[in-house]
C-alpha positions as CSV (number, residue, x, y, z in Angstrom):
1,X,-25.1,-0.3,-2.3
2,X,-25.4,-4.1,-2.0
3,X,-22.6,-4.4,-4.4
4,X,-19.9,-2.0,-2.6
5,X,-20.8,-3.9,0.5
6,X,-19.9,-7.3,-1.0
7,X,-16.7,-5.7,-2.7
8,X,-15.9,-4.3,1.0
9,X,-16.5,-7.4,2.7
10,X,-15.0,-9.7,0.2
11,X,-12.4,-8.2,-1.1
12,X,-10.4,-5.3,1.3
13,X,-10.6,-7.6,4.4
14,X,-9.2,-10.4,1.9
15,X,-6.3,-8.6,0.4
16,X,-5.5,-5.7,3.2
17,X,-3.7,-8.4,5.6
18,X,-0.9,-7.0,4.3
19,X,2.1,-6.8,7.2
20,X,0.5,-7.4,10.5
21,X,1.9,-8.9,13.1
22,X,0.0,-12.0,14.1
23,X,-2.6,-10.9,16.4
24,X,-5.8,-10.0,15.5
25,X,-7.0,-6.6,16.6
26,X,-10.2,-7.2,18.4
27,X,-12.0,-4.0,16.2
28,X,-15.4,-4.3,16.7
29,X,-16.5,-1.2,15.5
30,X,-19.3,-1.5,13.0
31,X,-20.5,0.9,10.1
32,X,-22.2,4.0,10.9
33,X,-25.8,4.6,9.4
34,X,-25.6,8.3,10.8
35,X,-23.5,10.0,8.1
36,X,-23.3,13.6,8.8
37,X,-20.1,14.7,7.9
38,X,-16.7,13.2,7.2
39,X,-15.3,14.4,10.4
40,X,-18.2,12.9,12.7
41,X,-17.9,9.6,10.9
42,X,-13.8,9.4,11.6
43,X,-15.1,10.4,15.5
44,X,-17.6,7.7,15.6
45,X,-15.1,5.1,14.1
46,X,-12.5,6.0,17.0
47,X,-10.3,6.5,14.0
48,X,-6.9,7.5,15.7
49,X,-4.5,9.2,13.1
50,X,-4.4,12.1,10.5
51,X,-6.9,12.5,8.2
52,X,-7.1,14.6,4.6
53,X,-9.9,14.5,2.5
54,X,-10.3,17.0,-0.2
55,X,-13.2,17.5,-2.7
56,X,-13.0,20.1,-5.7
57,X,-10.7,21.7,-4.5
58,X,-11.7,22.5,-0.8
59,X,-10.7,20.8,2.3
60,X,-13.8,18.5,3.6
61,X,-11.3,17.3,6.7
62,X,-7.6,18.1,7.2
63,X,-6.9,16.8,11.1
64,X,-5.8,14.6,13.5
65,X,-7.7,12.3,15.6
66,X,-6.1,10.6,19.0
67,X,-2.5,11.2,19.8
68,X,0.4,10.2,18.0
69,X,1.8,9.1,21.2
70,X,-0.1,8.7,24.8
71,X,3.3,8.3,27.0
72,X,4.5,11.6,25.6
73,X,0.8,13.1,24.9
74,X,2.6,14.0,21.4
75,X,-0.1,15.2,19.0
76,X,-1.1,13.9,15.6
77,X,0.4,15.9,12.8
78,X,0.7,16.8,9.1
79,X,4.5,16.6,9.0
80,X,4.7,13.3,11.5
81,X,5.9,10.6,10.3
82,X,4.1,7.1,10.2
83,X,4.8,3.9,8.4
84,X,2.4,3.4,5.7
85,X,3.0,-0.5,4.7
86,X,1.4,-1.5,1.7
87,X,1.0,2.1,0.4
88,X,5.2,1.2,-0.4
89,X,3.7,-0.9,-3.7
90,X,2.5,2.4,-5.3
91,X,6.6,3.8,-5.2
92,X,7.6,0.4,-6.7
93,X,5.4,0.4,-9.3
94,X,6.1,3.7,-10.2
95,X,10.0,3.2,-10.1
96,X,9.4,0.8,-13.1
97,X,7.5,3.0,-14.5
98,X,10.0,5.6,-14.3
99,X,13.1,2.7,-15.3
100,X,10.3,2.3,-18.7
101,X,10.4,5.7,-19.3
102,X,14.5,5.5,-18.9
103,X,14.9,2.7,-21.1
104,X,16.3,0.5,-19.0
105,X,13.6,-2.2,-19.7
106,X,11.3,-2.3,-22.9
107,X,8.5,-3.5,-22.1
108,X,6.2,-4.8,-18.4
109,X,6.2,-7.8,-21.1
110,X,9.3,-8.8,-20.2
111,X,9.8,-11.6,-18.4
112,X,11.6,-12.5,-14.9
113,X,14.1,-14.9,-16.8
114,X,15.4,-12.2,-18.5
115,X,17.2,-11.0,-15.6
116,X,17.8,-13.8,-13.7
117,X,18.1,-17.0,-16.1
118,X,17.3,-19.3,-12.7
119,X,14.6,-18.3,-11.7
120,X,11.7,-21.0,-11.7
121,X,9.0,-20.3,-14.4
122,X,10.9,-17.5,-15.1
123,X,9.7,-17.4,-18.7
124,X,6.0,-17.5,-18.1
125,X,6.1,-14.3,-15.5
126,X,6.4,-10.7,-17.0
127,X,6.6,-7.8,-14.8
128,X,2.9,-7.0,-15.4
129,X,2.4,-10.0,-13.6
130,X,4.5,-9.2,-10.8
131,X,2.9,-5.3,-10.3
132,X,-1.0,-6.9,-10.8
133,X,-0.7,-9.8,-8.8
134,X,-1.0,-11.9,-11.5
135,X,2.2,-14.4,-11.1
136,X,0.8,-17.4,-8.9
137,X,4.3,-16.7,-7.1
138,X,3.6,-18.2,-3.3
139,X,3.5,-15.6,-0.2
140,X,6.6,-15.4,1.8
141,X,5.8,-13.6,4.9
142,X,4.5,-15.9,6.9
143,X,7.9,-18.2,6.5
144,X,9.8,-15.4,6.8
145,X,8.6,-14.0,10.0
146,X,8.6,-17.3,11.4
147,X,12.4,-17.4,10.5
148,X,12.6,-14.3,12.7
149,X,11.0,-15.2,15.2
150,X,13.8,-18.5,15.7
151,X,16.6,-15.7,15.2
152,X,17.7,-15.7,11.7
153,X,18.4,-12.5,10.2
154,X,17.8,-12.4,6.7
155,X,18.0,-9.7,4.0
156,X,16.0,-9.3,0.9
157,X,18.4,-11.4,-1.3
158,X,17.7,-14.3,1.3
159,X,14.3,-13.9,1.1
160,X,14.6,-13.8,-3.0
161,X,16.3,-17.4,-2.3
162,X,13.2,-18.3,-0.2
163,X,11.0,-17.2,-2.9
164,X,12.5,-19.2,-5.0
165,X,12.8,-22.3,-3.4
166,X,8.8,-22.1,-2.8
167,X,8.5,-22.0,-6.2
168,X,10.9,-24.8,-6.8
169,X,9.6,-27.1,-4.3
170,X,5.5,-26.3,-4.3
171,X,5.3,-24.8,-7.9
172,X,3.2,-21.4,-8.3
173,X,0.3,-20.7,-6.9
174,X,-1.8,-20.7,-10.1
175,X,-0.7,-20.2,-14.0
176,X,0.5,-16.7,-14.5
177,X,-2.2,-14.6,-15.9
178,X,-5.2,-16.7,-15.3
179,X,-5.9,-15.1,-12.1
180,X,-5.0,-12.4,-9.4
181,X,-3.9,-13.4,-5.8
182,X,-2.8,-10.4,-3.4
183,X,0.8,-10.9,-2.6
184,X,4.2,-9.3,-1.1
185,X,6.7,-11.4,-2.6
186,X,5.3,-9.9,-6.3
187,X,6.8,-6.5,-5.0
188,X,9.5,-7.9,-3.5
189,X,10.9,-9.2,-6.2
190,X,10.3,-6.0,-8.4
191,X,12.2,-3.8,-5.8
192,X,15.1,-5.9,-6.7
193,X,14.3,-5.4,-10.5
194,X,14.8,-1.6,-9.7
195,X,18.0,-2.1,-7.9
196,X,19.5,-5.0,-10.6
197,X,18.1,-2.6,-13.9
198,X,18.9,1.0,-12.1
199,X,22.3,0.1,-10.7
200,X,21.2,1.6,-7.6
201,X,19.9,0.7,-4.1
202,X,15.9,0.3,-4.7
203,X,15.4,3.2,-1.8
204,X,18.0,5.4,-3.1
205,X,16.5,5.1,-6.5
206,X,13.0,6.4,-5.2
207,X,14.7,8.7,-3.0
208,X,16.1,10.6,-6.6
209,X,13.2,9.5,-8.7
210,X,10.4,10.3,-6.8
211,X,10.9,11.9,-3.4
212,X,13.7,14.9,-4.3
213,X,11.9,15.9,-7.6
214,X,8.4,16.0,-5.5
215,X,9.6,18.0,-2.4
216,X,8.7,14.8,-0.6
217,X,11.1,15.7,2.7
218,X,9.8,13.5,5.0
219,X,9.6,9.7,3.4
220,X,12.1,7.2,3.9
221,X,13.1,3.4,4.9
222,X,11.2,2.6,7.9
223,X,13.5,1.3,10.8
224,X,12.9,-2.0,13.3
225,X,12.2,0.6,15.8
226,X,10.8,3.7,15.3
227,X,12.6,7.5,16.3
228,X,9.8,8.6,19.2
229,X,10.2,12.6,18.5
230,X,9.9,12.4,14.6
231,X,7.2,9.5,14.2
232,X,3.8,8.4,15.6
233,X,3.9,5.5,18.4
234,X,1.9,2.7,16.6
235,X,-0.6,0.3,18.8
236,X,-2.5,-2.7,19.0
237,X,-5.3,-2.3,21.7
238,X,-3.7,0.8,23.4
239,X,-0.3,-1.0,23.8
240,X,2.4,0.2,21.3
241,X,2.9,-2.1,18.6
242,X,5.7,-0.2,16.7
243,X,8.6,-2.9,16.3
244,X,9.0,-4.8,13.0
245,X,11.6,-6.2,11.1
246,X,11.9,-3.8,8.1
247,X,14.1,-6.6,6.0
248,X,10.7,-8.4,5.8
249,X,9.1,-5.9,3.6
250,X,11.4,-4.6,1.5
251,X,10.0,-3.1,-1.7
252,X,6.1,-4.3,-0.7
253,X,6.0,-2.0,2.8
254,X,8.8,-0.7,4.4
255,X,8.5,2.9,3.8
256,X,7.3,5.8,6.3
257,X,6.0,8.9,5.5
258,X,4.0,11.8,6.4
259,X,0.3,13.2,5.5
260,X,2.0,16.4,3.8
261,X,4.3,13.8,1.4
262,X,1.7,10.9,1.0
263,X,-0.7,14.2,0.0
264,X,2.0,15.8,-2.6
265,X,2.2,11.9,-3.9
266,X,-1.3,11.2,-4.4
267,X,-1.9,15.0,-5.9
268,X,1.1,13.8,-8.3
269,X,-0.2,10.7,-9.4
270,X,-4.3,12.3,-9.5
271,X,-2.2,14.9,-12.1
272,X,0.7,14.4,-14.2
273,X,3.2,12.1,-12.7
274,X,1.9,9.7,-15.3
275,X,1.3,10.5,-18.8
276,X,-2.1,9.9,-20.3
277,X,-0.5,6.4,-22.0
278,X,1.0,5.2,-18.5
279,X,-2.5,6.1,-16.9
280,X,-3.5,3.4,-19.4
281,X,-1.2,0.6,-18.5
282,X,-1.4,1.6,-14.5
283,X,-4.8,2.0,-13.8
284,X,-7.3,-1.3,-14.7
285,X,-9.8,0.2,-16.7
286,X,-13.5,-1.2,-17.3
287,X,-14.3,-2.1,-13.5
288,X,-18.3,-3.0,-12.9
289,X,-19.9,-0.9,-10.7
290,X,-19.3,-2.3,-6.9
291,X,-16.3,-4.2,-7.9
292,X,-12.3,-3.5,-7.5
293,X,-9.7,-4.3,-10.0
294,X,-5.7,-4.6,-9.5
295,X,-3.8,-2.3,-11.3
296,X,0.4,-1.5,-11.7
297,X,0.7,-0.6,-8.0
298,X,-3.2,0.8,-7.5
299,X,-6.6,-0.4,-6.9
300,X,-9.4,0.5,-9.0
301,X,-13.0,0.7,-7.7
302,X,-16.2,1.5,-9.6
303,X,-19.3,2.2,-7.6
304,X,-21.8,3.4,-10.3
305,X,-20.3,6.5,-12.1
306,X,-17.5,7.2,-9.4
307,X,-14.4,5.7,-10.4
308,X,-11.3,5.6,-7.2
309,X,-8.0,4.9,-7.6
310,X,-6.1,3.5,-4.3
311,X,-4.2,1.8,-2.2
312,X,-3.8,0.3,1.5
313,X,-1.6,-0.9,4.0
314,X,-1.4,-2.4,7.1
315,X,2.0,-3.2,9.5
316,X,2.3,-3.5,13.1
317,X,0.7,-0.8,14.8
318,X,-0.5,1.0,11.8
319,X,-3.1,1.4,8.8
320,X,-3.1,3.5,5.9
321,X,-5.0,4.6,2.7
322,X,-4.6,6.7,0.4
323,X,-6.6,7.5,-3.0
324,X,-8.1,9.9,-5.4
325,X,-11.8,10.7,-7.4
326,X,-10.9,12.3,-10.4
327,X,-14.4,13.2,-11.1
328,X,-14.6,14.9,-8.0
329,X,-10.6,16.3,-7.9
330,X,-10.9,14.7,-4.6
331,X,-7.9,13.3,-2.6
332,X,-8.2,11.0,0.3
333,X,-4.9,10.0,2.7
334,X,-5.6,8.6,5.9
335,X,-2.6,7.4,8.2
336,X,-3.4,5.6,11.3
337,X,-1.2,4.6,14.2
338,X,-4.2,2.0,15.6
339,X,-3.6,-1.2,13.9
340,X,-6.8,-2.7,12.4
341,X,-6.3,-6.3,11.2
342,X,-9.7,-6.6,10.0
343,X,-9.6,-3.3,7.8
344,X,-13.5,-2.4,9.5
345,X,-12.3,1.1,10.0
346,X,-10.8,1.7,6.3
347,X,-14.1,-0.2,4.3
348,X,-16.3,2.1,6.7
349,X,-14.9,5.1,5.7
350,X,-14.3,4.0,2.0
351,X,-18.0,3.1,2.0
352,X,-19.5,6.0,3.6
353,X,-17.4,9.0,1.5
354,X,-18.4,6.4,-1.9
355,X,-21.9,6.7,0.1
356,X,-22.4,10.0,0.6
357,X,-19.6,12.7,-0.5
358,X,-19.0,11.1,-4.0
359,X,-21.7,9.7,-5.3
């Protein structure tokens, strides 16, 4: 397992900062050894969400852990919602995927100048680049937030202009295609695609896309502050943690949603949302064993014959996860309202269900 633990050390704390605030959580919870079942492991972890893990077909955990709120002593729940950050890039991806499918672009070859004739180095970045993380476009969230912070409001065509005034002024990050660099303003920029190619709003587009067609009732834009009776409390060392300004996000992690939808979603995706030819252009294929690969919108890890398809989030107050083991029919959604900056509680559990359930 040597090479799992390097992937988990190296890569998910590396790329999961995705949408914390700046604190650091002071997690110092370290991997079990003890693996008796998946339930335990969550208990020994202090895992504090709701947790679904499914394997051939049967339930190996469907509950919550902690409370979704402690002033209110509101349970955890399957139809609660929660923000799920990061997890947003896997509904972006797919609402090009779907805009493909419409004809409304031709290719993920295509290219950003195409659609915007100013932007800089437009002609060298496709929208494969954008969904893999391949552009060398600069992070913006750090700027941004600091802009909020001083008491600017911005929306996401100011933070488009930002973008591209990083770009102007400090260039890309690296040439686009010769490497992959985690970052938001990739996804950013591609929710925009959706609304400039669709016509419509990017969340109304994956509210008629994906949500309605799926039954998914319970997902939409996440608010600066949350609704107290319809979604978990999120915290940071027992004190809520739940405020955010969504703008920041937009397209990358700004969606909330429950266990029952983020389970119809990933159950979607692990069947037929995608035909066998988009499964081809989404998913990175020939991973090493121990190693993880960027896809369109997913994650793909190899740990000797077990192949996983995922993806994470973080945002203030909150972590998420979900995935799927197609060898195993196994699906995996784990929504937390106990922010973990350092991701120890997410490579933990990846590890030990890798470990010992699906191996």
């Amino acid at each position: 397992m040597k090479a799992l633990q390097k992937f988990m050390v190296v890569c998910i704390i590396s790329i999961w900062g995705l949408f914390t605030s700046c604190s650091k959580d002071d997690d110092t919870n370290s991997p079990t050894t003890n693996y008796t079942t998946v339930e335990n492991l969550l208990r020994e972890i202090d895992f504090q969400g709701y947790a679904i893990v499914t394997k051939n077909g049967n339930d190996l955990l469907r509950q919550g852990f902690g409370l979704a709120n402690i002033g209110t002593s509101m349970p955890q729940d399957y139809i609660l919602a929660y923000r799920i950050g990061s997890v947003s890039k896997t509904l972006t991806a797919a609402a090009l995927v779907q805009l493909k499918r419409e004809g409304l672009i031709s290719s993920f070859n295509q290219t950003l100048n195409e659609f915007d004739e100013a932007f800089p180095n437009g002609d060298q970045i496709s929208i494969s680049h954008l969904l893999s993380h391949q552009s060398g476009i600069p992070e913006y969230q750090l700027v941004v937030e600091q802009a909020f912070e001083g008491g600017q409001i911005l929306d996401e065509i100011d933070i488009y202009d930002i973008i591209t005034d990083l770009i102007s002024e400090e260039g890309l990050s690296f040439t686009p295609g010769s490497k992959k660099q985690y970052c938001n303003s990739n996804y950013l920029i591609a929710a925009l695609l959706v609304q400039q190619v669709s016509g419509m709003p990017y969340h109304q587009y994956i509210q008629q896309k994906i949500f309605n067609p799926l039954g998914m009732l319970s997902s939409f834009k996440g608010t600066d502050e949350i609704e107290v009776n319809a979604h978990a409390q999120g915290y940071l060392n027992g004190n809520p943690n739940s405020t955010y300004p969504m703008a920041i996000p937009f397209g990358a992690g700004d969606f909330s949603s429950t266990p029952r939808d983020m389970e119809i979603w990933t159950n979607a995706v692990k069947s037929n949302w995608f035909t066998e030819a988009e499964k081809g252009e989404v998913f990175a294929q020939n991973v090493s064993s121990g190693f993880t690969d960027f896809g369109l919108g997913w994650f793909t890890t190899q740990e000797s014959n077990t192949t996983m398809y995922w993806h994470a989030g973080d945002i203030n107050g909150y972590w998420s996860m979900i995935g799927f083991i197609p060898a195993y029919d196994a699906t995996i959604v784990l929504l937390s309202n106990q922010q973990d900056d350092t991701g120890t509680q997410r490579n933990t559990i990846i590890e030990q269900l890798l470990r010992n359930e699906f191996n």
